[in-house]
ChimeraX commands (.cxc) that place a marker at each C-alpha (Angstrom):
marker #1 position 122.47,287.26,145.97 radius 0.5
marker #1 position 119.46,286.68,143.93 radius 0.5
marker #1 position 115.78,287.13,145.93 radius 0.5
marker #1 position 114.82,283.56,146.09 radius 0.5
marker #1 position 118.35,282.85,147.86 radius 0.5
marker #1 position 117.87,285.33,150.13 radius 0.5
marker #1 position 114.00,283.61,150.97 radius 0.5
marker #1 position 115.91,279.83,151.01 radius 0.5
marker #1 position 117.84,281.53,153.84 radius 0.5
marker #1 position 115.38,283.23,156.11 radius 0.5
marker #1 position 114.23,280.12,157.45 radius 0.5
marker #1 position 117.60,279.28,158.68 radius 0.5
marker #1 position 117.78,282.70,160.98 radius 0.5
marker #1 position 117.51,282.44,164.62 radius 0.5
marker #1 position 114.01,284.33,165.83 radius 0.5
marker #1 position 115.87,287.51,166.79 radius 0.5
marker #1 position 117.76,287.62,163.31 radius 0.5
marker #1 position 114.24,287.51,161.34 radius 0.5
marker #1 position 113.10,290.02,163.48 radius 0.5
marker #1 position 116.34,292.24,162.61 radius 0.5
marker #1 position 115.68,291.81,158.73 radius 0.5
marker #1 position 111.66,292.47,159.81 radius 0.5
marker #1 position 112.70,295.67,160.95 radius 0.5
marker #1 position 115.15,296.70,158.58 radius 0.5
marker #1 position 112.37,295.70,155.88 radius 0.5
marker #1 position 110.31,298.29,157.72 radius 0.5
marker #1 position 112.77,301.17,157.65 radius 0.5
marker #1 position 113.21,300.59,153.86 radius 0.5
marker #1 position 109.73,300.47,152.97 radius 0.5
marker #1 position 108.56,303.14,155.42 radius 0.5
marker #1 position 106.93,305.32,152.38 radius 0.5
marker #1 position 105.01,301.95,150.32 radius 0.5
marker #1 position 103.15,300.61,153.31 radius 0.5
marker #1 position 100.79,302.12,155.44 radius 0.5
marker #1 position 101.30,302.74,158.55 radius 0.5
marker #1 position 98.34,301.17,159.74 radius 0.5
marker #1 position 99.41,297.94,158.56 radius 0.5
marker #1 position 102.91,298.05,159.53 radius 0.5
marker #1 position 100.96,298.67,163.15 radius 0.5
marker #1 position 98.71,295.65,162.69 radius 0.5
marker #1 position 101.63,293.19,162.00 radius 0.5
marker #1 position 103.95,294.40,164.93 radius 0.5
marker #1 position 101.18,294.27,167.33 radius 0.5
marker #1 position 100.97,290.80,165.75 radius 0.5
marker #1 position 104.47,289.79,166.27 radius 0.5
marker #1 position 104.44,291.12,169.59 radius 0.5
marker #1 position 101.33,288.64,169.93 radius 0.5
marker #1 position 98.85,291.33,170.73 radius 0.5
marker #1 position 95.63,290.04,168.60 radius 0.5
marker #1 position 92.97,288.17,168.66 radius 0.5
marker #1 position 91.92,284.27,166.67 radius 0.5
marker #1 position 89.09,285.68,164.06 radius 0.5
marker #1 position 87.05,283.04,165.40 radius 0.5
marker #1 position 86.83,283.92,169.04 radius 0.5
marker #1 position 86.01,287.61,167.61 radius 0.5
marker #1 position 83.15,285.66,165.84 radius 0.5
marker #1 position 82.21,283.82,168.86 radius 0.5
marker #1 position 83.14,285.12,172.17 radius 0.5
marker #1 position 81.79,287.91,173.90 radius 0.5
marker #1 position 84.52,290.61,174.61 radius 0.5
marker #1 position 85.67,290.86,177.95 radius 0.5
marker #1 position 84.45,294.44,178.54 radius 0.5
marker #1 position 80.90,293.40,177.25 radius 0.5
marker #1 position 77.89,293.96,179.55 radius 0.5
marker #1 position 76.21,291.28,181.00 radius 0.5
marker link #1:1,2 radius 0.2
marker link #1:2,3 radius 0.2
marker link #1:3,4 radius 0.2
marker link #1:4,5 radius 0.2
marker link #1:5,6 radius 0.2
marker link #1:6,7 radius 0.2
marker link #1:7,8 radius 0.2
marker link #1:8,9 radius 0.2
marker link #1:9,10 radius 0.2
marker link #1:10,11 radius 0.2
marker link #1:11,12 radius 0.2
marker link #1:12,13 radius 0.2
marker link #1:13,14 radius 0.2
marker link #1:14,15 radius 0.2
marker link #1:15,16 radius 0.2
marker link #1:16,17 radius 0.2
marker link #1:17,18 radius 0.2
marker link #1:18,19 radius 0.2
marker link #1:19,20 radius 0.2
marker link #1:20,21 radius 0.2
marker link #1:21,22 radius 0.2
marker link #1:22,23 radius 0.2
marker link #1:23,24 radius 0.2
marker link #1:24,25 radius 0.2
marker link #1:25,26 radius 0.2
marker link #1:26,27 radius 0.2
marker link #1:27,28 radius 0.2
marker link #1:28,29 radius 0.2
marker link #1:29,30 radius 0.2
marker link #1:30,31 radius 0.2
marker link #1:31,32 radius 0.2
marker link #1:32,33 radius 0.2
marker link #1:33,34 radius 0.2
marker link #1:34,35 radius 0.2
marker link #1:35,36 radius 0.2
marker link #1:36,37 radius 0.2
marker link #1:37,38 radius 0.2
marker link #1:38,39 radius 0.2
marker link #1:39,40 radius 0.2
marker link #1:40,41 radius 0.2
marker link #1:41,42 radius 0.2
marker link #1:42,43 radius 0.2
marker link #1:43,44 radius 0.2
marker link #1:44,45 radius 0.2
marker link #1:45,46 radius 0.2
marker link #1:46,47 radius 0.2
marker link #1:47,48 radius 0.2
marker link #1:48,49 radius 0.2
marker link #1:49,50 radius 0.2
marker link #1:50,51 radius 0.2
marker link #1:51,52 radius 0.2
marker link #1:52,53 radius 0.2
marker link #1:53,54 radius 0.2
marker link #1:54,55 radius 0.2
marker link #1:55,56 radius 0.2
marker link #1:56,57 radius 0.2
marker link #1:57,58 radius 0.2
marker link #1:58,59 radius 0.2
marker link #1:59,60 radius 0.2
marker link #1:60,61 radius 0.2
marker link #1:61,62 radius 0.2
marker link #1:62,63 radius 0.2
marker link #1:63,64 radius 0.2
marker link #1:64,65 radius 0.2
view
């Protein structure tokens, strides 16, 4: 199966099967991406972040008043 097959199909997986090939992706590329980043984008998909904008505009919620 040739890469762009394999992206035409990844659309078609259920939300728990992308997140299987997320993780699998993750234990075969453990040594080319930092860890920092592969922290970043599960805290992402496990929808802890923030919209740029309300960092940009918002106070935080532990900011003095």
């Amino acid at each position: 199966m040739s890469v762009a097959e394999i992206l035409k199909e990844l659309p078609k997986l259920s939300a728990q099967d992308r997140a299987i090939v997320w993780d699998k992706l993750g234990e075969i590329t453990v040594g080319e991406v930092p860890e920092s980043f592969r922290k970043g984008m599960k805290d992402i998909a496990e929808g802890r972040h923030v919209a740029m904008e309300a960092t940009l505009r918002e106070e935080p919620p532990s900011a003095e008043r």
